[in-house]
Structure formats: C-alpha cells, structure tokens
C-alpha positions in Angstrom: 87.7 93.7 121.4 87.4 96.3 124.4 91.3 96.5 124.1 91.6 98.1 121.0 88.3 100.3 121.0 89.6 101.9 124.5 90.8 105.4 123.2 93.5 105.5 126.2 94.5 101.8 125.4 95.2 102.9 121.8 96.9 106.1 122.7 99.1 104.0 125.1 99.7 101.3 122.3 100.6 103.8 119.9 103.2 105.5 122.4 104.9 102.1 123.2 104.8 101.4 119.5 106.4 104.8 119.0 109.3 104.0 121.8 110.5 100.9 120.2 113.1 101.8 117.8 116.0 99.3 117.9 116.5 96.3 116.1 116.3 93.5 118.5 113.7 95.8 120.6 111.9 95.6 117.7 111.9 92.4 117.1 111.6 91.1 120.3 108.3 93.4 120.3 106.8 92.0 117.3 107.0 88.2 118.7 105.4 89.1 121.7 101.7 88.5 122.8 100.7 92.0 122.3 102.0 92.0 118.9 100.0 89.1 118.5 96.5 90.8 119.4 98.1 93.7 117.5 98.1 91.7 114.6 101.5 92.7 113.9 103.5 89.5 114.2 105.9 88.4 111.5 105.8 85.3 109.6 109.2 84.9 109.3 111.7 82.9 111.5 112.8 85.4 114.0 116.6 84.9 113.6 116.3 85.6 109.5 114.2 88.6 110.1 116.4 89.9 112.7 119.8 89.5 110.7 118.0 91.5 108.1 117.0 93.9 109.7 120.3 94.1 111.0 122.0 94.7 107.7 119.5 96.9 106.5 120.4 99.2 109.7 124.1 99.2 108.6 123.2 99.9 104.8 121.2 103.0 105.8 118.6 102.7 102.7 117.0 105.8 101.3 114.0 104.0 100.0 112.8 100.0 100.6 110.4 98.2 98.6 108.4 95.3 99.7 106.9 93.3 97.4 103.3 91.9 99.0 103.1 93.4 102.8 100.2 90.9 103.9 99.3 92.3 107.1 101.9 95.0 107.4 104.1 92.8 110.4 107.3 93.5 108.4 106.7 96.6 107.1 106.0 97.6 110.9 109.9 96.1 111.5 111.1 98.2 108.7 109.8 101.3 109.9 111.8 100.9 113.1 114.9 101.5 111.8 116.1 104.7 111.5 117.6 106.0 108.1 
C-alpha cells in the first residue's frame, strides 16, 4: 500500500500519532478510517473502552498488564495516557 511505504506519509502518521494524547482524542482517533488502514482499531465497544480508559487516567497506574494484545489497538489506547 503506497500509503504506508511513503517515508513522508509515515513520518507524518507517526507525528499525528504522537499529538494525540487525550482520552477521547484518542479514542475518537482509533475508530477513525485512518486507524482502520492503520490497523489500529479496537475491538471493543467504544463507550466501554472509553470509560476505561477514563478511569485508568484518574488511577495514574505505574505499570499495566494486558493479557493477549492481538493487534496492539488497545495497547496503542493505553499508551496515550499519560502516567
């Protein structure tokens, strides 16, 4: 696919992917059509992922485990926030 073997379409990818570090940003990011292509799009119902990610984001966790990553979609949410 040309638009991930462009090495300016990755940089700028990778930038935007960078930029996105609220919650609902996030999420709203990862539902998208470009998360899609990306390969990067939950599983999970929107709203359940959200709220979790919400709580996590008040909890602050040092360290978060998950158990089977499949293609990495929530993993990518759970690196945006911020601990």
């Amino acid at each position: 696919m040309f638009l991930l073997k462009n090495p300016l379409t990755t940089s700028a990818i990778s930038l935007m992917l960078n930029m996105v570090t609220e919650v609902e940003k996030a999420v709203s990011f990862s539902f998208s059509p470009l998360a899609s292509i990306l390969s990067i799009r939950p599983t999970q119902v929107r709203e359940e992922i959200s709220a979790l990610l919400k709580i996590l984001k008040k909890l602050h966790p040092k360290y978060l485990l998950e158990i089977g990553t499949g293609g990495g979609e929530t993993l990518f949410l759970f690196t945006r926030i911020d601990s």
